[in-house]
C-alpha positions as CSV (number, residue, x, y, z in Angstrom):
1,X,14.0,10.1,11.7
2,X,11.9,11.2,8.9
3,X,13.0,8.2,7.5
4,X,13.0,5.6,9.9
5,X,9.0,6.8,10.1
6,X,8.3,6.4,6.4
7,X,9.6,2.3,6.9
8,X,7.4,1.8,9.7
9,X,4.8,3.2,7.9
10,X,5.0,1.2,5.3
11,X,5.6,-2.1,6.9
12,X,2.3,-1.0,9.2
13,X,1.0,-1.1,5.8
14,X,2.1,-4.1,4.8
15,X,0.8,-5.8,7.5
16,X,-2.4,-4.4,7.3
17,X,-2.9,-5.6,3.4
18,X,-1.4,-9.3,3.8
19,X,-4.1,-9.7,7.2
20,X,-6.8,-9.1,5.0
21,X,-7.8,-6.3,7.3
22,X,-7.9,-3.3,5.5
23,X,-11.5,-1.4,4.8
24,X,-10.1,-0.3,1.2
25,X,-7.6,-1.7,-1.3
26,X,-4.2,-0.5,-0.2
27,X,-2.2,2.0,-3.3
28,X,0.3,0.2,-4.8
29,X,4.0,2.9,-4.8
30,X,6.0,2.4,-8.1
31,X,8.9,1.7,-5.8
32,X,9.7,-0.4,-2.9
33,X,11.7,1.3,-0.3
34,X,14.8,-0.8,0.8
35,X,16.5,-0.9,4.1
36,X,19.2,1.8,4.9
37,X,18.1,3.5,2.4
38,X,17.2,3.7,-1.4
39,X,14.8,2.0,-3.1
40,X,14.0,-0.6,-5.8
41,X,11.7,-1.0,-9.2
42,X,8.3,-2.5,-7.8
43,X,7.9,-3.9,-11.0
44,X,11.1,-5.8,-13.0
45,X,11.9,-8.8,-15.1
46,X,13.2,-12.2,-14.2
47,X,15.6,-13.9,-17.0
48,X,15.6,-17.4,-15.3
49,X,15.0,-19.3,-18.9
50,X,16.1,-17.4,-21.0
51,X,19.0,-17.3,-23.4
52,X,18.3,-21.1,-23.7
53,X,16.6,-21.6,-27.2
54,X,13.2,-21.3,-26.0
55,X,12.5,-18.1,-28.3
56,X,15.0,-16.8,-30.7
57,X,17.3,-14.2,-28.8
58,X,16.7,-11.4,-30.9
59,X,12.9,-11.6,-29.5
60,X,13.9,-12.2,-25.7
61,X,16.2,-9.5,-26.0
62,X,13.8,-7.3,-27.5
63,X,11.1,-8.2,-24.5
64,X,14.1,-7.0,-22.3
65,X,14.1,-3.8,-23.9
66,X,10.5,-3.6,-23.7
67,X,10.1,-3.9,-20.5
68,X,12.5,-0.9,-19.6
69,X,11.0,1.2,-22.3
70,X,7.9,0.4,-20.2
71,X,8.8,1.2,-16.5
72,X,10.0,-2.3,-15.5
73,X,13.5,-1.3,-15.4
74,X,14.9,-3.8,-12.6
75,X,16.0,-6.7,-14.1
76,X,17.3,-10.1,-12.3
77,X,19.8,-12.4,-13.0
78,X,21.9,-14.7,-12.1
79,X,25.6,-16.7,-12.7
80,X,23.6,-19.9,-13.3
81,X,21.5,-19.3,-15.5
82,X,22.1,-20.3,-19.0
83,X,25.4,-21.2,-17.2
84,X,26.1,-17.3,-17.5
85,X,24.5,-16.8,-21.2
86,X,21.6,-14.9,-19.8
87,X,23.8,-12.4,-18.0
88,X,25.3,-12.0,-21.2
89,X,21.8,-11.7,-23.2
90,X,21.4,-9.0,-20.5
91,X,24.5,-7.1,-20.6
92,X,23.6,-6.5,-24.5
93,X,20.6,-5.2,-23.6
94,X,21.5,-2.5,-20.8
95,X,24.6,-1.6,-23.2
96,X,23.9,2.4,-23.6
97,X,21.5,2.6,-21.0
98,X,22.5,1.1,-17.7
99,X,22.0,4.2,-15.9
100,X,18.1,3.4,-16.8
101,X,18.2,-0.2,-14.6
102,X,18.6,-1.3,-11.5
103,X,20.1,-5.1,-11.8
104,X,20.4,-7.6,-9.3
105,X,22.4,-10.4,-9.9
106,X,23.1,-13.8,-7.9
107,X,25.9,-15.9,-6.7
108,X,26.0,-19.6,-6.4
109,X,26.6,-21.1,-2.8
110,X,29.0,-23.7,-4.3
111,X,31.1,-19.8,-4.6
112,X,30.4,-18.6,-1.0
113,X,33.5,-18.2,0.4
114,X,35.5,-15.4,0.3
115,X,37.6,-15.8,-2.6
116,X,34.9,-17.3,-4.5
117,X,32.0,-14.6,-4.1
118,X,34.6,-12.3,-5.2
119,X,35.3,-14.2,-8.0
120,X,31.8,-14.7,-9.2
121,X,30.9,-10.9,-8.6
122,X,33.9,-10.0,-10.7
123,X,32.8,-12.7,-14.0
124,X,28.9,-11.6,-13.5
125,X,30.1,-8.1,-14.1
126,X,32.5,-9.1,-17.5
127,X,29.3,-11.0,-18.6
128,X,27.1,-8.1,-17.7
129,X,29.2,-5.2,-19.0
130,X,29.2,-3.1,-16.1
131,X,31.4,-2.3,-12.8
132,X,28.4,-2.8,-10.7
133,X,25.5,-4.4,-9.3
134,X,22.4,-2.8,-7.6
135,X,21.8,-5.6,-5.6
136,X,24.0,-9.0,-5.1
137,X,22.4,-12.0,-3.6
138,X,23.3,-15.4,-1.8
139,X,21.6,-17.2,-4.8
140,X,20.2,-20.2,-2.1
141,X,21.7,-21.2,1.4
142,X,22.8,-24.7,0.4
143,X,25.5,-26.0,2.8
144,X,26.2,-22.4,3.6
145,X,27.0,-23.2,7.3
146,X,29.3,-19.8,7.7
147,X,27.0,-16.8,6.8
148,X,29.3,-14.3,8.6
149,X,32.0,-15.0,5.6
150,X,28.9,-14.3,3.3
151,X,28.0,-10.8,4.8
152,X,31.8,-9.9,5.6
153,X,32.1,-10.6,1.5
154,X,29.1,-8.7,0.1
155,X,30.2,-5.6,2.7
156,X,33.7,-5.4,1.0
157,X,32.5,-5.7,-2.2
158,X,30.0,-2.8,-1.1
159,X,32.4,-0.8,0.7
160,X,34.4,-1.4,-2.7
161,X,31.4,0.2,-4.9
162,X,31.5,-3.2,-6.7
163,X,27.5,-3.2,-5.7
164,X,25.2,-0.8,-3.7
165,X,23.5,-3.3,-1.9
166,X,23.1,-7.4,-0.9
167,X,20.4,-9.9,-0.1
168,X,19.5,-13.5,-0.2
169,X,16.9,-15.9,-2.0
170,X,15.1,-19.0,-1.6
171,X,16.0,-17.8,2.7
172,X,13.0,-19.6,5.2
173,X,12.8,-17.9,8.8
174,X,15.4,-19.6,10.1
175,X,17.9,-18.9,7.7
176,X,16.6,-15.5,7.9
177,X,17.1,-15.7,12.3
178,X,21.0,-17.1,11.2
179,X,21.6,-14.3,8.9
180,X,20.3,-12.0,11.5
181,X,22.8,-13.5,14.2
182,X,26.0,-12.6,12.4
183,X,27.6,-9.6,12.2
184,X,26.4,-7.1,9.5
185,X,23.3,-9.6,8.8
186,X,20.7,-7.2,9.4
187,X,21.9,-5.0,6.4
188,X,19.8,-7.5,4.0
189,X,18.1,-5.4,1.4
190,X,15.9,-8.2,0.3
191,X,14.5,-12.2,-0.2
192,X,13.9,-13.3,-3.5
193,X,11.3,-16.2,-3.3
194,X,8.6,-17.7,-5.3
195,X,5.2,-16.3,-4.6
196,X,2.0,-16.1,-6.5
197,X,-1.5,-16.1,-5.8
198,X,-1.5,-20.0,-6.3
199,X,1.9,-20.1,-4.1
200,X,0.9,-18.1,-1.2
201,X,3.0,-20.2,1.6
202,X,5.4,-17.5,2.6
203,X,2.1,-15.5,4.2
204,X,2.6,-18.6,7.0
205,X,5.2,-17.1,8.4
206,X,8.7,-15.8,6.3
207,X,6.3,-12.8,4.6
208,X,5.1,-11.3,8.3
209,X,9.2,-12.2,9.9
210,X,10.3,-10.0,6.6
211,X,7.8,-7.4,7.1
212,X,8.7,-7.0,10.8
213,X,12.6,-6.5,10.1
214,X,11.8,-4.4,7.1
215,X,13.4,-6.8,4.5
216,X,11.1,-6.8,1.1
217,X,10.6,-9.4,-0.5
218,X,11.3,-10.0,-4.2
219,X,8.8,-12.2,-5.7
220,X,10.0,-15.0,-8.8
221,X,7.4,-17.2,-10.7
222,X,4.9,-14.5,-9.4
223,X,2.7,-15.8,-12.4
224,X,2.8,-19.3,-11.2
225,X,3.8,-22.1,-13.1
226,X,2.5,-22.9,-16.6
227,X,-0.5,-20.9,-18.3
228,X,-3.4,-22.6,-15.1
229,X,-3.6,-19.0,-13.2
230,X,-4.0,-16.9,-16.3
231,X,-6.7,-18.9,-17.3
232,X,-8.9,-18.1,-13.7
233,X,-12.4,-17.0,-14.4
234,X,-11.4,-14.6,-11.2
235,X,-8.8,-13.1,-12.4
236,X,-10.1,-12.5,-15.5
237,X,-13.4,-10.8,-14.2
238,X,-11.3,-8.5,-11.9
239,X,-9.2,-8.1,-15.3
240,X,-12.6,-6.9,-16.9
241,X,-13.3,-4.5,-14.2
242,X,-10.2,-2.6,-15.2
243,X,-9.7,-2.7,-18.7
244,X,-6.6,-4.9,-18.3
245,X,-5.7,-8.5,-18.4
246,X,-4.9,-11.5,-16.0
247,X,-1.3,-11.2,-16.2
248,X,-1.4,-7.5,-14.8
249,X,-3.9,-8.6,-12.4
250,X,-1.8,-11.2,-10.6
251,X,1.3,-8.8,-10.6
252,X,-0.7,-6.2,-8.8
253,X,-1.5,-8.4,-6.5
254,X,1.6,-9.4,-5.7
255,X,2.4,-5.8,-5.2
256,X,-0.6,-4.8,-3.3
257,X,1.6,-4.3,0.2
258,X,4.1,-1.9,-0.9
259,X,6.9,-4.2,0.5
260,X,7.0,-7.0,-2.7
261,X,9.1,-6.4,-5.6
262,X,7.5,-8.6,-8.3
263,X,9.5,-9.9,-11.2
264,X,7.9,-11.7,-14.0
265,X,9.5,-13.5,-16.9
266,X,8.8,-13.2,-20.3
267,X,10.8,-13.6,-23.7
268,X,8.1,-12.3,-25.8
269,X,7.2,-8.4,-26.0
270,X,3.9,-8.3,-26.1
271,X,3.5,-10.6,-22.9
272,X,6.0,-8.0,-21.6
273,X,3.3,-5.1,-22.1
274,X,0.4,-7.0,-20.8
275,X,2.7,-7.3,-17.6
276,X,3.7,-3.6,-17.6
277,X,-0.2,-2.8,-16.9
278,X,0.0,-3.6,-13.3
279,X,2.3,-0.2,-12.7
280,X,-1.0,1.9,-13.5
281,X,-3.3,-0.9,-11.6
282,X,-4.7,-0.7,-8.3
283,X,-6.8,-3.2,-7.0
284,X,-9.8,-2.5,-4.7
285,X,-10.9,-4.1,-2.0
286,X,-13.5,-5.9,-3.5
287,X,-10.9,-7.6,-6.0
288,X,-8.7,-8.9,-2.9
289,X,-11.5,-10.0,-1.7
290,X,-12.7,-12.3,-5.0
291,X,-9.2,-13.3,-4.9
292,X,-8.6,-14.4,-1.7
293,X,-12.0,-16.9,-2.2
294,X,-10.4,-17.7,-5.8
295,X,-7.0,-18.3,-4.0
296,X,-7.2,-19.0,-0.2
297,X,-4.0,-18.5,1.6
């Protein structure tokens, strides 16, 4: 029970922060509390480009390491990118401290049967060097038309200790209401999907449906695309408030709920530590406020 109250708690939260109606800044938890139990890194690191030639791999790998050194210790990947190399970069850098990270991983839906799921789960883990995943997601729906098959094949593979927990990305409400419909769809630990403070569409409608059912959401691109939101004159005065920096600004942001796990990309180390400043950041009310003028929803 104690339990159950802590999650409605926090999605009460939640919903509070994202309406806008709170009298103060809500306090950012270093962790996001995931359904059934456990909980996630607020803060991680996407590996969507890298480990193809955009920096040397000695310096995204070393960003990697960075970041864990710094607190962001969740770390996402996925078969497709690089075509499996940045699993690979990955698995080099958790080698001798695993136990330090919680990865998430993601499997095509051109796999999402039950043979091929299992198949791709078992080649991420060669790739990655380990015998499990934290979390294991439907990577987008696709032409996934059967989502029971999905859920029946991330519960064996759970039930198996092959990973701890499963979720989806790129899911709008009604893939969401399907999943919900099968069997087992309600034990969803998360949506990974592109939010920002220049992408705030998910705030229509998926982010409150999520809230509700206690599914967190795992923000990619939460930076948004190309070096334009850095460069805000808002941002960077709420940055000056603090002593910090855009970057660490617009992470916070993302984070300000409690319920959004926000994972940023970077293959250079010292973008990685501006990042890392959003774990010590709270935002206040008057920020959100300058913010949400900056960046209506």
């Amino acid at each position: 029970m104690e339990g159950l109250a802590r999650r409605q708690l926090g999605v009460a939260c939640a919903v509070v922060a994202l309406s806008g109606g709170s009298a103060a800044a809500q306090p950012r938890a270093p962790a996001v509390e995931l359904p059934h139990g456990g909980s996630a890194p607020a803060l991680g690191q996407g590996s969507w480009h890298l480990a193809q030639g955009r920096h040397p791999a000695a310096e995204e790998e070393e960003a990697l390491r960075t970041g864990i050194s710094l607190g962001m210790t969740l770390i996402d990947t996925a078969e497709v990118y690089g075509q499996g190399r940045a699993e690979e970069m990955v698995g080099r850098v958790i080698a001798g401290q695993r136990d330090k990270v919680f990865l998430v991983s993601k499997v095509a839906p051109s796999h999402a049967t039950a043979n091929g799921i299992r198949a791709a789960c078992a080649a991420s883990l060669a790739r990655l060097g380990t015998d499990h995943l934290d979390l294991y997601l439907l990577h987008w729906r696709g032409g996934v038309s059967d989502l029971g098959v999905v859920a029946d094949s991330f519960e064996a593979l759970r039930t198996e200790g092959r990973i701890r927990r499963w979720g989806v990305s790129n899911f709008r409400v009604a893939d969401m209401e399907d999943l919900f419909r099968v069997r087992g769809g309600d034990a969803c630990a998360a949506n990974q999907v592109r939010y920002s403070l220049t992408d705030r569409s998910i705030e229509a409608d998926l982010l409150p449906w999520c809230t509700r059912h206690g599914v967190p959401i795992m923000a990619y691109s939460p930076l948004g695309s190309g070096n334009d939101l850095l460069r805000s004159p808002a941002l960077a005065r709420v940055a000056e408030r603090h002593e910090s920096n855009p970057a660490a600004v617009a992470l916070a942001w993302t984070m300000r709920s409690g319920h959004v796990i926000s994972i940023p990309e970077s293959g250079a180390a010292a973008h990685v530590r501006q990042n890392a400043a959003a774990l010590s950041l709270r935002l206040t009310a008057q920020d959100l406020g300058d913010l949400d003028g900056a960046f209506p929803a």
